[in-house]
C-alpha positions in Angstrom: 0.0 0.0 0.0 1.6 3.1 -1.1 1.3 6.4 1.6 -1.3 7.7 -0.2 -3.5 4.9 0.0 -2.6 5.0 3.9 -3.8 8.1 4.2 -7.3 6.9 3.5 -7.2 4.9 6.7 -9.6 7.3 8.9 -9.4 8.1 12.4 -12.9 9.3 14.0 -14.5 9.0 17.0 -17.1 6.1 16.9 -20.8 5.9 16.3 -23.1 3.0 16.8 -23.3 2.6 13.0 -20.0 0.6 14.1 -20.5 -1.0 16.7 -21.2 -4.7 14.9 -18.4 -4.0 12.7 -16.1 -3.4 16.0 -17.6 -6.1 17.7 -16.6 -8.9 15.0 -13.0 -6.8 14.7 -12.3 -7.3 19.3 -13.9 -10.7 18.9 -12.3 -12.6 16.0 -9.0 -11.0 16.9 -9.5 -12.4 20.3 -10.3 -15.7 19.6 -8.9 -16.2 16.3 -5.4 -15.0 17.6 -5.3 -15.6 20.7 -7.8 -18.9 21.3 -9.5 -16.9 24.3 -13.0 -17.6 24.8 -14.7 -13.9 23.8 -17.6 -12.6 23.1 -19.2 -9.2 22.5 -22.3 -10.0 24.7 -19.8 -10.6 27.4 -18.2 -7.6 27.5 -19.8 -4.0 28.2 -17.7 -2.0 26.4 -18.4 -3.7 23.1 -22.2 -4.0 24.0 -22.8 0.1 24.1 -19.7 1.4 23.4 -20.2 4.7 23.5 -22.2 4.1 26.7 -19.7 2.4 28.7 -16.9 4.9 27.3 -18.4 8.7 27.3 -20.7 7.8 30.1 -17.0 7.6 32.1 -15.4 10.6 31.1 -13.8 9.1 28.1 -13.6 8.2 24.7 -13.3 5.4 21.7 -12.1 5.9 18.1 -12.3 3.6 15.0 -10.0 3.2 12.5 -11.5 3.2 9.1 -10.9 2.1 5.1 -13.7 3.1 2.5 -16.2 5.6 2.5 -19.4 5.8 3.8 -21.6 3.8 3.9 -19.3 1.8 3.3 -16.8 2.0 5.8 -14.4 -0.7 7.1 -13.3 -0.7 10.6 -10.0 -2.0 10.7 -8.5 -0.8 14.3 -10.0 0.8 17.7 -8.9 2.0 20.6 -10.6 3.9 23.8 -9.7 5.1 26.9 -11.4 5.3 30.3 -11.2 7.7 32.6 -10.6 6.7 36.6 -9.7 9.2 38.2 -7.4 11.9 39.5 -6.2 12.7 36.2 -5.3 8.8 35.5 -6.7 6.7 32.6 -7.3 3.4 31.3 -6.1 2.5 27.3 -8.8 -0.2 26.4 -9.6 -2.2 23.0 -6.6 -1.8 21.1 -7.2 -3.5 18.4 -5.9 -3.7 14.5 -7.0 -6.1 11.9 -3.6 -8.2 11.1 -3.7 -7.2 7.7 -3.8 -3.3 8.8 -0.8 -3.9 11.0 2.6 -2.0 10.6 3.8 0.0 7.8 2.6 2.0 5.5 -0.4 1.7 7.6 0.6 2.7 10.9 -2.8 2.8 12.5 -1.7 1.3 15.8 0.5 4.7 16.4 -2.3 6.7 14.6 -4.6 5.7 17.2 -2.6 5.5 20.0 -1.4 9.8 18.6 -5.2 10.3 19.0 -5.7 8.7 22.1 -3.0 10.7 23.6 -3.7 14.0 22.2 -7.1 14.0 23.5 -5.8 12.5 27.1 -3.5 16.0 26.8 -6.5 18.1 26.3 -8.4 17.1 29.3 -5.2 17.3 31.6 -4.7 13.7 31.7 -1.0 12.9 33.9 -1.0 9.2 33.5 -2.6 6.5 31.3 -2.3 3.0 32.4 -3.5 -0.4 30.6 -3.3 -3.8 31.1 -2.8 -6.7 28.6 -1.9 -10.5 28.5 1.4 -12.3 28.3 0.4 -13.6 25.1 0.3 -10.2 23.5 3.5 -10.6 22.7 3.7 -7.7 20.0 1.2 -4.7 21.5 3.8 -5.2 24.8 6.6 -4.4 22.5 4.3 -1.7 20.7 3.5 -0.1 24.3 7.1 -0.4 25.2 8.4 1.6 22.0 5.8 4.5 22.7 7.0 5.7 26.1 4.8 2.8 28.3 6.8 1.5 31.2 6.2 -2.1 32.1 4.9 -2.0 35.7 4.4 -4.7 38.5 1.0 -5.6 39.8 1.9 -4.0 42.9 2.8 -0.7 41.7 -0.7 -0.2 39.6 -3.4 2.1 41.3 -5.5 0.2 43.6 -8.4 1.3 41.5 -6.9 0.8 38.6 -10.1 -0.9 36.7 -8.4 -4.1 35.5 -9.8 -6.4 32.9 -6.9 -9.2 34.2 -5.2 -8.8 37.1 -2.7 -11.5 35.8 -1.9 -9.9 33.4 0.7 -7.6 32.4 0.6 -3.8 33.1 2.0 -0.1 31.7 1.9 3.4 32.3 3.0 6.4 30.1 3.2 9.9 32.0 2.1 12.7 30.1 3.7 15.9 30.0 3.0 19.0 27.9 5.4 17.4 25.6 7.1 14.6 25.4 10.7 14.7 26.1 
């Protein structure tokens, strides 16, 4: 894909037009990747999105090919607000064929994410994610996450796995 045709990879803020194209994105990335036993009806945030995310203080995004009404969503993220300036990065998720270069949606949505955790004063965003995510703990790593013990997180840090693994990034006016 040349870097023109990447450019037509959209960021926006979802609307429940996508929410059963996000919900078969989160779910057959989770059990078709990672053999975990998913599904949308289990999970709040994917049954009312924008619910479960605004509702909180906080926000998701789509990724998205095409045009409408055609759109495609390839990649999501959202964040959560919890508190005292802290918040939660939730559903990161990319299509595997959307992942990488020229495409760079992963950064794209992760540069959203942040830039809108900046606006609202946000000084720390945390997430949590399995050992078996190999590759988004490396992606967290290169773009300023530190890798954290269960210990250290927040006590009300609102964990989808506390066995899992866990990051923070501190946000400054800009990043150093």
């Amino acid at each position: 894909m040349s870097a023109a045709a990447a450019e037509t990879v959209r960021i926006v803020p979802y609307e429940d037009r996508h929410r059963a194209a996000l919900s078969v994105l989160v779910v057959d990335i989770q059990r078709g990747e990672f053999g975990l036993n998913a599904s949308a009806g289990d999970q709040p945030d994917l049954v009312d999105p924008a619910g479960f995310f605004r509702e909180a203080g906080g926000e998701i995004w789509v990724a998205l090919t095409g045009g409408p009404p055609m759109d495609e969503v390839v990649g999501a993220v959202a964040i959560l607000d919890f508190g005292e300036r802290r918040a939660a990065l939730r559903k990161m998720f990319v299509r595997a064929d959307m992942r990488g270069r020229p495409h760079r949606i992963a950064e794209r949505l992760l540069e959203t994410l942040i830039a809108w955790a900046r606006e609202r004063d946000f000084t720390e965003i945390y997430l949590d994610t399995l050992a078996a995510f190999a590759a988004a703990r490396r992606f967290y790593a290169r773009h300023g996450f530190e890798e954290l013990t269960k210990a250290d997180m927040p006590a009300d840090f609102p964990a989808m796995n506390w066995n899992a693994r866990f990051f923070r990034r501190r946000l400054q006016a800009v990043d150093t």
